[in-house]
C-alpha positions in Angstrom: 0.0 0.0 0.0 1.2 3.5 -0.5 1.5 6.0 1.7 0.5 9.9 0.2 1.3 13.2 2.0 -0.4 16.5 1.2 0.3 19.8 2.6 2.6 23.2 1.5 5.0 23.1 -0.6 7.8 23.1 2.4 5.8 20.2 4.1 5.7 18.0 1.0 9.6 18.8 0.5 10.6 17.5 3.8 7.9 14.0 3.3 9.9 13.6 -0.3 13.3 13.3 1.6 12.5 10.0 3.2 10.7 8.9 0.3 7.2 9.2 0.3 4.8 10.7 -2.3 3.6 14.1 -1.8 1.3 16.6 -2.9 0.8 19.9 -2.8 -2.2 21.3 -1.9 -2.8 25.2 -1.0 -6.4 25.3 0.7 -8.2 23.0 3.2 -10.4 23.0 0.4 -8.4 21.5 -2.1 -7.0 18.9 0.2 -10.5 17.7 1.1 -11.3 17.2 -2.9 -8.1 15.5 -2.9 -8.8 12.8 0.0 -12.0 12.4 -1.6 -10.1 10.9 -5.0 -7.1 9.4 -2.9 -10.4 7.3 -0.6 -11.0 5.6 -4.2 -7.9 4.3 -5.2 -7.4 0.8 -3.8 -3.6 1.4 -3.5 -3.8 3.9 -0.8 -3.5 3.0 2.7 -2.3 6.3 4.8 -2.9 9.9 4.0 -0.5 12.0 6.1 -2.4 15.5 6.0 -0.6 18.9 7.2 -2.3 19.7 10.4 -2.4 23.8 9.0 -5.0 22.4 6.3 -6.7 19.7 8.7 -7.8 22.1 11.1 -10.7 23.8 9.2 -12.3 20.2 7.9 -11.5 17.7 11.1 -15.8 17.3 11.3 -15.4 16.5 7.5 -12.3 14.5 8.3 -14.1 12.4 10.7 -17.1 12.2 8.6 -15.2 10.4 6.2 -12.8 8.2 8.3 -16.1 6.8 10.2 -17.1 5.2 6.8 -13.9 4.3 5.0 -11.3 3.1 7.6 -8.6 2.3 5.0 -6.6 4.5 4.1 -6.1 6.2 7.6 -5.9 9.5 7.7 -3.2 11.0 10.0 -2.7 14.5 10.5 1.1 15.4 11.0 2.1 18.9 12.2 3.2 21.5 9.7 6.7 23.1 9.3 6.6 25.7 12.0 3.4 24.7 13.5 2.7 25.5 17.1 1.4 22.5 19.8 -1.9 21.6 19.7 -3.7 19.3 22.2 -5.4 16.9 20.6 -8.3 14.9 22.1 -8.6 11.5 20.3 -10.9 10.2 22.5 -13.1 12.6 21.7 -12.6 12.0 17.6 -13.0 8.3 18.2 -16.3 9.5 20.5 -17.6 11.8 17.0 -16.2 8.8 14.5 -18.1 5.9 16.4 -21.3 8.4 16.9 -21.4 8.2 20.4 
């Protein structure tokens, strides 16, 4: 299975280096259209997503990982990024409809 990044043009540089496709995407928008094609292709298992572009579509984000488990969707932080708690318990909580 292969593993696709998508984010700036600085994160998708740095996912290149160790060898793993990337594209560039410039809106939250734009990545959201292209999770929607990458969900179809049979090859994919992970989608590393830039955490920059995640933040605006994580309800859509979790819409979609609730019906299409594979590939997983990861959100890695961005280049320059500041810390953000994260509650997965409360993802899994909005994935699993509880």
């Amino acid at each position: 299975m292969k593993i696709i990044a998508l984010g700036s043009r600085v994160f998708i540089t740095g996912i290149r280096l160790v060898g793993i496709e990337g594209l560039k995407v410039d809106s939250s928008k734009e990545a959201l259209e292209t999770i929607n094609k990458l969900i179809k292709d049979k090859e994919v298992g992970l989608i590393l997503l830039s955490d920059d572009l995640s933040k605006n579509i994580r309800n859509k984000l979790n819409e979609i990982r609730s019906k299409h488990p594979i590939p997983l969707i990861y959100e890695v932080p961005a280049p320059a990024s500041k810390k953000e708690k994260f509650e997965y318990r409360d993802m899994l909580k909005q994935i699993l409809g509880v």
